[in-house]
C-alpha positions as CSV (number, residue, x, y, z in Angstrom):
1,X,49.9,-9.5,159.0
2,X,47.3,-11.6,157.7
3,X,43.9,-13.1,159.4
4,X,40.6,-13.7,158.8
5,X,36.4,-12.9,158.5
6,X,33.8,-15.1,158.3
7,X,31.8,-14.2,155.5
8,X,28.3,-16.6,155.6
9,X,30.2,-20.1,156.8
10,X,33.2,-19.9,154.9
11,X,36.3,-17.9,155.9
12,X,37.8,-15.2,153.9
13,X,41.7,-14.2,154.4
14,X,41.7,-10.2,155.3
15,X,45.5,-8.4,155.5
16,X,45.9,-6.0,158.3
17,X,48.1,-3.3,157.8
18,X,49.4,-0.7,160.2
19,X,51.2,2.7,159.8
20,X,52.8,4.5,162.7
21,X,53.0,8.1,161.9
22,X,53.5,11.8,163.5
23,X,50.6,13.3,164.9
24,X,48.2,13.7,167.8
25,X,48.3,9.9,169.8
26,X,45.3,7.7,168.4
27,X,44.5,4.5,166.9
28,X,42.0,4.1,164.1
29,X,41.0,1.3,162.2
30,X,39.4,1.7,158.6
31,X,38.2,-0.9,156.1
32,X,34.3,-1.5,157.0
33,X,34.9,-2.1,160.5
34,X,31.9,-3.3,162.6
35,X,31.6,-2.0,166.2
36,X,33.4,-5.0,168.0
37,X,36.6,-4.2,165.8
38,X,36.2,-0.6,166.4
39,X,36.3,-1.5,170.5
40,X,39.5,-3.7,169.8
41,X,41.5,-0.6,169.9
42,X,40.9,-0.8,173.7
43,X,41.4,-4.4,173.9
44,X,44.8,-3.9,171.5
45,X,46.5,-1.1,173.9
46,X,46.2,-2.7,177.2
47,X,47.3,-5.8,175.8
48,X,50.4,-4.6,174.1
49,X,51.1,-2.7,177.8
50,X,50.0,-5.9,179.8
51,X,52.6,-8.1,177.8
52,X,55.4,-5.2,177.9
53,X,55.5,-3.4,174.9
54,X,54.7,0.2,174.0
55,X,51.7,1.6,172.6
56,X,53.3,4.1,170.1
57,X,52.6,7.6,171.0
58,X,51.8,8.8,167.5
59,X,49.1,8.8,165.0
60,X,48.5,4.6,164.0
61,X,46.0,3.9,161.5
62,X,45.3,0.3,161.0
63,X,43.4,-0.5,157.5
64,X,41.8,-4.1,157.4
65,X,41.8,-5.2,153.8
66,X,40.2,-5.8,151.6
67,X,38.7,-2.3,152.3
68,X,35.4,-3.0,150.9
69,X,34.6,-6.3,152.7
70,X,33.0,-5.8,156.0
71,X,34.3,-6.6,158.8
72,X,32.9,-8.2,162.1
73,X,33.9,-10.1,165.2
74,X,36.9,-10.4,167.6
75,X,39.3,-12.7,165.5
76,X,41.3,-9.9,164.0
77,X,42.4,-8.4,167.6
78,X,45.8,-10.3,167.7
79,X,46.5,-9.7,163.8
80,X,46.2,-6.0,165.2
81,X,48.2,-6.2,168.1
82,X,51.1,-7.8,165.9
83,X,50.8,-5.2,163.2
84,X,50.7,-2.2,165.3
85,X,54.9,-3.7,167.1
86,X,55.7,-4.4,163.8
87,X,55.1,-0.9,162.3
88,X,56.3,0.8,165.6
89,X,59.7,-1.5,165.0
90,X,59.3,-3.5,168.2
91,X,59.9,-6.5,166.5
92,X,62.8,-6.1,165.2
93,X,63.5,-6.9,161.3
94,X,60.5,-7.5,159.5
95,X,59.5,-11.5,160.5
96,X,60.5,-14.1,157.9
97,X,57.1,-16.5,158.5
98,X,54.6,-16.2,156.8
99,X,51.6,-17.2,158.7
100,X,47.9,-16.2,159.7
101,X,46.9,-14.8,163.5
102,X,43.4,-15.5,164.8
103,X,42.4,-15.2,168.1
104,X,40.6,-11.7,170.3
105,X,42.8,-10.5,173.3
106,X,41.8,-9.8,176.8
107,X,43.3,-7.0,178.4
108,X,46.2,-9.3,179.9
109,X,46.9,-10.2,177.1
110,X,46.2,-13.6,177.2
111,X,44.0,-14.9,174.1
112,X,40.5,-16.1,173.5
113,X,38.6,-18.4,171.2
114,X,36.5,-16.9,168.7
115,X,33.3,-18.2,166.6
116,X,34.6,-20.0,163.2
117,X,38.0,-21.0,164.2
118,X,37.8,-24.1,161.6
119,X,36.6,-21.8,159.2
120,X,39.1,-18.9,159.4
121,X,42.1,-21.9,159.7
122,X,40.8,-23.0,156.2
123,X,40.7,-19.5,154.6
124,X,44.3,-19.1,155.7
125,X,45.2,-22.3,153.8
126,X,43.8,-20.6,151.0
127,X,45.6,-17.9,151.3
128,X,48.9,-19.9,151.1
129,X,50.6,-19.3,154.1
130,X,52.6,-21.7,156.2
131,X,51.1,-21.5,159.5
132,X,48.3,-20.5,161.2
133,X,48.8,-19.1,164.8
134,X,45.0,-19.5,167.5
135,X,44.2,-19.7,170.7
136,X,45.3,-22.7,172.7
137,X,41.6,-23.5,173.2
138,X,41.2,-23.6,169.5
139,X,44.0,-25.6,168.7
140,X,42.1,-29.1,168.1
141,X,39.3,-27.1,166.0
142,X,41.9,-25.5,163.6
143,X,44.2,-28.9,163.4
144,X,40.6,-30.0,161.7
145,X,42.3,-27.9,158.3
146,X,44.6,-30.2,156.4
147,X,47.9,-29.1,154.8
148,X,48.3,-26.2,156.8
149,X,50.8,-26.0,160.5
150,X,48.2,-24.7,163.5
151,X,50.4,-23.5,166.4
152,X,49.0,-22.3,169.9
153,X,49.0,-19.4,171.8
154,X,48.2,-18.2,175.6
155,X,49.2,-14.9,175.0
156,X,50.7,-11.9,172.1
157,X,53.7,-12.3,174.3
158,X,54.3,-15.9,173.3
159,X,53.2,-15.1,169.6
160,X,55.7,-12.3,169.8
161,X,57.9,-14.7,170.8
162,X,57.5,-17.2,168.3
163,X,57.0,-14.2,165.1
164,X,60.9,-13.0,166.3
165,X,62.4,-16.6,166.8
166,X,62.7,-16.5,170.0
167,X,61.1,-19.3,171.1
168,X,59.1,-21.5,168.8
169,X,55.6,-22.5,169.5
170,X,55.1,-26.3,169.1
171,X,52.8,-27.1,165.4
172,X,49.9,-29.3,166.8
173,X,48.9,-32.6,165.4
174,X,46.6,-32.7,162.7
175,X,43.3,-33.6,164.5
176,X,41.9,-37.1,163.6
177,X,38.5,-37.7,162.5
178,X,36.2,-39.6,165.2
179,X,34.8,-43.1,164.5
180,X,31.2,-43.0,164.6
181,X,28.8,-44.4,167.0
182,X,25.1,-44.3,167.5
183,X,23.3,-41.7,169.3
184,X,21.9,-42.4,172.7
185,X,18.6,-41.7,174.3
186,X,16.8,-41.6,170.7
187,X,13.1,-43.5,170.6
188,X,13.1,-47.0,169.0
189,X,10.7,-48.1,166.7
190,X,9.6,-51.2,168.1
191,X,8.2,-49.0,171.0
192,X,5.8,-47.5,168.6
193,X,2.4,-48.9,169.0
194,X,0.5,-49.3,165.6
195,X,1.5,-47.0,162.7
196,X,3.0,-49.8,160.1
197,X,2.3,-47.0,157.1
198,X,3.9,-44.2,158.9
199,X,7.2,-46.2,160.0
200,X,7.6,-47.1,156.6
201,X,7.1,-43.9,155.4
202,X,9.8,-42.9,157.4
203,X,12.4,-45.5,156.7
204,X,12.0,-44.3,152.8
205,X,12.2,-40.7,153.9
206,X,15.3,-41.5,155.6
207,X,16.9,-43.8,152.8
208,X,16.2,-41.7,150.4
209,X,16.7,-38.3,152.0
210,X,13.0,-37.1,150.8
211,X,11.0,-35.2,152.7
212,X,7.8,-36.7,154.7
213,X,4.8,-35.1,156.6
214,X,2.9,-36.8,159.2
215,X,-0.8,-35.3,160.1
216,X,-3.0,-37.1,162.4
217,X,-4.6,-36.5,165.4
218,X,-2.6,-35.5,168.8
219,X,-0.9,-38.6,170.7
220,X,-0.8,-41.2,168.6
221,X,2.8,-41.4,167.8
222,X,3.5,-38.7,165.3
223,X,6.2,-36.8,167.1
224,X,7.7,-40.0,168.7
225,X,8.2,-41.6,164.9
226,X,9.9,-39.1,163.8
227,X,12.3,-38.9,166.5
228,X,13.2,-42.6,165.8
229,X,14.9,-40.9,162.3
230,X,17.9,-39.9,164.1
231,X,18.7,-43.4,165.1
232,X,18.4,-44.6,161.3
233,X,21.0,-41.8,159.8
234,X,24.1,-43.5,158.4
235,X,27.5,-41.9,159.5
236,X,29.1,-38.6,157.9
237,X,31.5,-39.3,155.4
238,X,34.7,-37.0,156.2
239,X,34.1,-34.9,153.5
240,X,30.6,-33.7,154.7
241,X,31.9,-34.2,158.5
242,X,34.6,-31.5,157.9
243,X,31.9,-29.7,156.1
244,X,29.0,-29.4,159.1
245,X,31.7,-29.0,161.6
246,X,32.4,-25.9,159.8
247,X,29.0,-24.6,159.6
248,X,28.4,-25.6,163.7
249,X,31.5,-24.0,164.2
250,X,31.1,-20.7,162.7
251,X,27.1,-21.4,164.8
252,X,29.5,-21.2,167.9
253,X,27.8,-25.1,168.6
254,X,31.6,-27.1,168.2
255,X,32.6,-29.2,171.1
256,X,36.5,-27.6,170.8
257,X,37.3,-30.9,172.6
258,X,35.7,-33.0,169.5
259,X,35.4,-30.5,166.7
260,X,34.7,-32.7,163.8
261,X,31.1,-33.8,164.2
262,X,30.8,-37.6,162.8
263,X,26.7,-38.1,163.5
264,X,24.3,-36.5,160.9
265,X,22.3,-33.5,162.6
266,X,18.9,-33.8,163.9
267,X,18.0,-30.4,164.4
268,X,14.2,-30.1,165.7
269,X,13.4,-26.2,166.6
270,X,10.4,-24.5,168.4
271,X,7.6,-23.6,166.1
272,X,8.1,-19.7,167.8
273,X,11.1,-19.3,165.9
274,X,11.7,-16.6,163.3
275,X,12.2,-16.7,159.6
276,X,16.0,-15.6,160.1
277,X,16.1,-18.0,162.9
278,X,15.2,-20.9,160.6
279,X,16.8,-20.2,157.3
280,X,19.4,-17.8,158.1
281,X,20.3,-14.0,157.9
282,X,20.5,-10.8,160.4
283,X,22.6,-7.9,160.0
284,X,25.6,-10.0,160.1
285,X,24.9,-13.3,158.2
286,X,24.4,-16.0,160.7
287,X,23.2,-19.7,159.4
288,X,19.9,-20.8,161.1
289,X,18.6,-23.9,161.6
290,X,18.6,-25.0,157.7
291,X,21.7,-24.8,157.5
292,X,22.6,-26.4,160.7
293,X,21.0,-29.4,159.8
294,X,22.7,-29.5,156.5
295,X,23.4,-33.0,155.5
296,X,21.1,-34.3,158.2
297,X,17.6,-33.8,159.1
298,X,15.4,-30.7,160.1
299,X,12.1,-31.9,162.1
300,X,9.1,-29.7,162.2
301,X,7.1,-30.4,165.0
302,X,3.5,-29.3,164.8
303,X,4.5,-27.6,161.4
304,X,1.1,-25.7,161.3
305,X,2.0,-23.8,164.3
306,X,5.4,-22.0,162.5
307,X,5.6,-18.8,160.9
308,X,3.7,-19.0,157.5
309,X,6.7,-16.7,155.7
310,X,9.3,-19.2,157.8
311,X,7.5,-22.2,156.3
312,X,7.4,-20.3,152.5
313,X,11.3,-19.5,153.5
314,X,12.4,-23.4,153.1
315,X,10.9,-23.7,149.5
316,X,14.2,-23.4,148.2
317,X,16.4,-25.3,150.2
318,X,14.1,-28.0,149.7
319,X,14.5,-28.2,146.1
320,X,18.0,-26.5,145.7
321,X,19.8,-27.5,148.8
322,X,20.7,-23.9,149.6
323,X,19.7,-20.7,150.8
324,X,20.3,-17.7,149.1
325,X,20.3,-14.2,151.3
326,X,20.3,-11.2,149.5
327,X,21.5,-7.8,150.9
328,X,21.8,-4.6,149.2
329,X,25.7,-5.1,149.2
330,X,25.5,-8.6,147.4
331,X,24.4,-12.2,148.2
332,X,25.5,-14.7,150.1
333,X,24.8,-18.7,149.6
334,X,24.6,-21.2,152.7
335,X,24.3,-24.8,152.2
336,X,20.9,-26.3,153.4
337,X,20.9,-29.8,152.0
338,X,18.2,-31.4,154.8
339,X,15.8,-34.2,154.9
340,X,12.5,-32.5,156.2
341,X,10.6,-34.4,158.6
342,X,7.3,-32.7,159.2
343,X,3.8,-33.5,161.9
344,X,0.9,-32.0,162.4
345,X,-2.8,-31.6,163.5
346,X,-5.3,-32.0,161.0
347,X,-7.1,-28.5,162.4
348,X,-6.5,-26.6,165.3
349,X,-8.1,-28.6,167.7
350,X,-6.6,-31.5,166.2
351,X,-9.7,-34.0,166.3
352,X,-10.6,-33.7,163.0
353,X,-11.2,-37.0,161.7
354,X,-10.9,-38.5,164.9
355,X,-12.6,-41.6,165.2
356,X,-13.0,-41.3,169.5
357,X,-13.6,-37.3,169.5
358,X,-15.4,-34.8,168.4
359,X,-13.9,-32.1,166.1
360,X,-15.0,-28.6,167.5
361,X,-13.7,-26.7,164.5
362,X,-15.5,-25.0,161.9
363,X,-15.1,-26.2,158.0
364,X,-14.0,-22.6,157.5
365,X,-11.6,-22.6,160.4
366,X,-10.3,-25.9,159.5
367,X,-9.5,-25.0,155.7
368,X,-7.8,-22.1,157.3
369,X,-5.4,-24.0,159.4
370,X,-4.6,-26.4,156.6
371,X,-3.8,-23.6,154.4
372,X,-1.1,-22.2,156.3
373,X,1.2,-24.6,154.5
374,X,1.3,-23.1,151.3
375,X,0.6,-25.2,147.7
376,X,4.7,-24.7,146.3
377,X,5.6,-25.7,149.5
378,X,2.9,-28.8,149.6
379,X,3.8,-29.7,146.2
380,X,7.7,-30.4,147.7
381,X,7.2,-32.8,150.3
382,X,7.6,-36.2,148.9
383,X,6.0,-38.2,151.5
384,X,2.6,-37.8,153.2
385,X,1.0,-39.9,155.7
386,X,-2.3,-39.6,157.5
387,X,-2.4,-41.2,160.7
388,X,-5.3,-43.1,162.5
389,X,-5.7,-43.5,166.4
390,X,-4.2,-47.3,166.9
391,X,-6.1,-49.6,168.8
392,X,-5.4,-49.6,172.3
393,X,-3.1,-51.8,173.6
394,X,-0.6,-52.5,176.8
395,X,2.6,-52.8,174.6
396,X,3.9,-52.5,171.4
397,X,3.1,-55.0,168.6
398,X,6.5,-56.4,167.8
399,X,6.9,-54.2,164.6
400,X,11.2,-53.8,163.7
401,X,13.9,-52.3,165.8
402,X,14.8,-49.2,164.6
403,X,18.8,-51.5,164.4
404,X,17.3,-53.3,161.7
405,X,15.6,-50.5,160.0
406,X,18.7,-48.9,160.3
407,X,20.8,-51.9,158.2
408,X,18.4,-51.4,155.0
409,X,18.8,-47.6,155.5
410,X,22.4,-47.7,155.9
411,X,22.8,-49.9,152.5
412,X,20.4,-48.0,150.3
413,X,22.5,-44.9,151.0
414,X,25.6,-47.0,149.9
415,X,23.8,-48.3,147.2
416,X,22.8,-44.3,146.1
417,X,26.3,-43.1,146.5
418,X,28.2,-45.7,144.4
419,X,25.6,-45.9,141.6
420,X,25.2,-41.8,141.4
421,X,27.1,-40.1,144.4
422,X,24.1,-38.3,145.4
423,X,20.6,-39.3,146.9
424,X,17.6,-40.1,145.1
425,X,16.1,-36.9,146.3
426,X,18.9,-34.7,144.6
427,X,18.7,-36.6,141.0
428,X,18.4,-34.0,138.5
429,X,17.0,-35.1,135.0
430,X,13.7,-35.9,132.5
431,X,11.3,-37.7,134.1
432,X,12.0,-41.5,134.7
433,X,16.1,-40.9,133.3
434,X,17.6,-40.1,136.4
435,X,15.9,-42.3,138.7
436,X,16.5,-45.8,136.3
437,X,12.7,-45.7,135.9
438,X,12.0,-48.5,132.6
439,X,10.3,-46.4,129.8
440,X,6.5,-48.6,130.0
441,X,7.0,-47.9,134.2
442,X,7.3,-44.3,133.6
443,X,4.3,-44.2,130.6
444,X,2.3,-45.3,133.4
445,X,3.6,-42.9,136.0
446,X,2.7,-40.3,133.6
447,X,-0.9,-42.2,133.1
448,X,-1.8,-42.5,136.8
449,X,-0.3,-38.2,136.9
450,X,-2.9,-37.7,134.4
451,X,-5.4,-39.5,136.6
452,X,-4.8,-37.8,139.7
453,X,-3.7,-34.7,138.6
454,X,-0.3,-35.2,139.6
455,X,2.1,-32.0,138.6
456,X,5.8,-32.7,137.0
457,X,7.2,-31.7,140.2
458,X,5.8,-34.5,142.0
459,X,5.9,-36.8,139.1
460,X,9.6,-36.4,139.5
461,X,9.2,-37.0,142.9
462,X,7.6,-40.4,143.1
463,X,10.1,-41.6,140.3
464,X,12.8,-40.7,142.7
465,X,10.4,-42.0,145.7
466,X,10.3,-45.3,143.7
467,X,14.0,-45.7,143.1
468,X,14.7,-45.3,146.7
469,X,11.8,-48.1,147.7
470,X,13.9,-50.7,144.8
471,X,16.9,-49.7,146.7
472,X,15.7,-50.6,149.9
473,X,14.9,-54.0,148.7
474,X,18.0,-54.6,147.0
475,X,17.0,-54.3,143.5
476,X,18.9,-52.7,140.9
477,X,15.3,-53.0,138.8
478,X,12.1,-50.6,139.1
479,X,8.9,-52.5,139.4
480,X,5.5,-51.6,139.1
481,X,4.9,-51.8,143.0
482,X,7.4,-50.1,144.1
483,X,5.8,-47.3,141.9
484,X,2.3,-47.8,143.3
485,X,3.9,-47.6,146.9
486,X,5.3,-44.4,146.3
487,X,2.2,-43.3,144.2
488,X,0.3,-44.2,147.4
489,X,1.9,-41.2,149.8
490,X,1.2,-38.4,147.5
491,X,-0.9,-35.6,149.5
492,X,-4.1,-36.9,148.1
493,X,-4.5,-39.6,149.6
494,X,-3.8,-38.1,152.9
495,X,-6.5,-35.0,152.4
């Protein structure tokens, strides 16, 4: 019988053998087991009884293959069941389909959704078998998987059923992908008072997928602009929607009623949360919140206030779009292709600067809290803003809806993807080449460097900051301005 692990967010088919032999009754199960496979052996007999059958009163040994892969997690449990009548003969001549079971039993024997449904459904495509054979509650999730038939289950009876010929379980419709539409209850920007420099910021942070940092005194708007991003994200594609509903699904965060996710994530955790939390990892290899807001955006709120290793920890999804965890058995890579969206106080009591309040911080214990964001990971945030207290006023000044902010953003990205596929951010390349910078543009990119002490890195990134501001205003061109604008957000200028 064949199922499937997940291994990191991806699914990996494992072949579940069982021999029924003389000896003392038992069950074991070999192959790198982890301890809720080891406690389906409970799950397995009364199930088999519950539904009918016989539990074989003889020696079975069940080996889960590949032997060296470890194993983890409730999805092999019907796989089990099936292997353990087939050995014992209860079904019969050996079954004709070829197909993949996924799914935990209770002891009734009815079956359960498990964590990664989508994912395992694809790994048993890749295994090239027919069918696939989950839970009825997973149905929709696995239907996601092209070019494979999912069928659903209540109970191993019914699969029994079905494996024999019997009765044949219907093969579900292959689920559609949604039509998008835009999120509710998110902050406009024309309800931000003030802040023209910071909105902007953000609209070329979104178009562009870079990564922006706002510092400023607290209340004046930083949180509450950066909220407004999720209301300028441009539809999934269905590549990349297929894609992050895999990753939220093996997460255990799918909607099994809408599994394929069509709006960009916005994922904004606490600043208590842990390293592994944030980037991904644990004993068995869970994605954290990097990963979950692959192909969307991660917001840091008060970014000062996270773990200093956490904060170090995104330095290479930031400039790789991945995260690499390394265990003493091998490695495993989970995508983490974000847009960072950072804010934060200025020190810790957050008045530094302020023009209405006194800071009551000490120099020392100022360059302290400033210095919990490291210089790598300063050097990879493309955008930086410092914020003043706006006037006081009873309303908003009229600035643009977050709609039509939303109509440049949602071009510039189609611009990005027909021209190189990718987002300006992710260009790859000598300086000035892979953004279109014009070679006496990027002479004085280099010259204003020089000036301001400028390292390649972020060279590379106002080229790319650049690009993004010409696409924004329809030009296929690079001028001059739109390199002083993005000259004008490097983390200089908002020391």
């Amino acid at each position: 019988m064949l199922s499937a692990t997940v291994l990191g967010v991806d699914g990996v088919p494992v072949r579940v053998e069982a021999d029924v032999a003389f000896g003392l009754p038992s069950l074991t199960i070999v192959g790198l087991a982890g301890s809720a496979v080891q406690e389906a052996r409970e799950r397995v007999r009364s199930a088999i009884r519950n539904c009918g059958f016989e539990v074989p009163a003889r020696r079975i040994t069940v080996n889960l293959a590949p032997a060296d892969l470890p194993k983890e997690g409730t999805s092999y449990d019907l796989a089990i069941a099936a292997a353990i009548l087939g050995a014992s003969g209860q079904l019969g001549p050996a079954p004709t389909r070829r197909c993949a079971l996924i799914g935990e039993l209770a002891l009734d024997g009815s079956l359960r959704p498990v964590p990664g449904t989508l994912a395992l459904a694809a790994a048993a495509r890749s295994a090239e078998v027919g069918e696939v054979i989950v839970p009825q509650a997973s149905v929709r999730e696995a239907a996601s998987v092209r070019e494979i038939s999912v069928r659903g289950a209540a109970s191993l009876g019914e699969t029994v059923a079905h494996l024999v010929g019997l009765r044949e379980l219907p093969a579900a419709e292959p689920t559609p992908i949604p039509s998008w539409s835009a999120p509710s209850g998110v902050p406009d920007l024309a309800d931000v008072i003030g802040q023209p420099l910071a909105r902007r910021a953000l609209e070329i942070a979104i178009a562009g997928r870079h990564s922006l940092a706002l510092s400023g005194p607290p209340g004046i708007g930083k949180t509450l602009i950066l909220r407004c991003g999720e209301g300028l994200l441009p539809p999934l594609e269905e590549g990349e929607a297929v894609e992050v509903s895999r990753i939220h699904s093996v997460a255990g965060l799918i909607d099994r009623r809408e599994p394929v996710i069509r709006r960009r994530p916005f994922r904004a955790p606490h600043h208590t949360v842990s390293t592994q939390a944030l980037v991904g990892g644990g004993s068995r290899v869970r994605p954290g919140e990097a990963s979950l807001a692959h192909r969307g955006v991660l917001l840091l709120d008060e970014m000062l206030q996270f773990r200093a290793d956490a904060l170090d920890a995104l330095r290479q999804p930031l400039e790789s779009g991945i995260v690499t965890i390394a265990r003493v058995e091998g490695a495993l890579t989970l995508p983490a292709r974000f847009t960072l969206l950072s804010a934060f106080n200025p020190c810790p009591c957050g008045w530094r600067g302020s023009r209405r309040h006194a800071c009551r911080c000490e120099d020392g214990a100022a360059r302290r809290y400033t210095a919990r964001l490291s210089g790598p990971l300063r050097d990879r945030l493309d955008l930086w803003v410092a914020m003043d207290e706006p006037e006081l006023r009873d309303a908003p000044d009229g600035a643009e809806p977050s709609s039509t902010v939303a109509q440049r953003v949602h071009a510039a990205w189609r611009i990005q993807v027909e021209r190189q596929g990718v987002g300006n951010a992710e260009l790859q390349g000598a300086l000035g080449t892979d953004a279109g910078l014009p070679v006496r543009l990027g002479g004085l990119l280099q010259q204003r460097g020089r000036r301001f002490g400028l390292s390649p890195r972020r060279l590379h990134r106002v080229a790319r900051m650049a690009r993004t501001i010409a696409d924004l205003s329809g030009s296929d061109e690079i001028c001059q301005a739109d390199v002083d604008e993005a000259l004008a957000y490097r983390p200089e200028r908002a020391a």
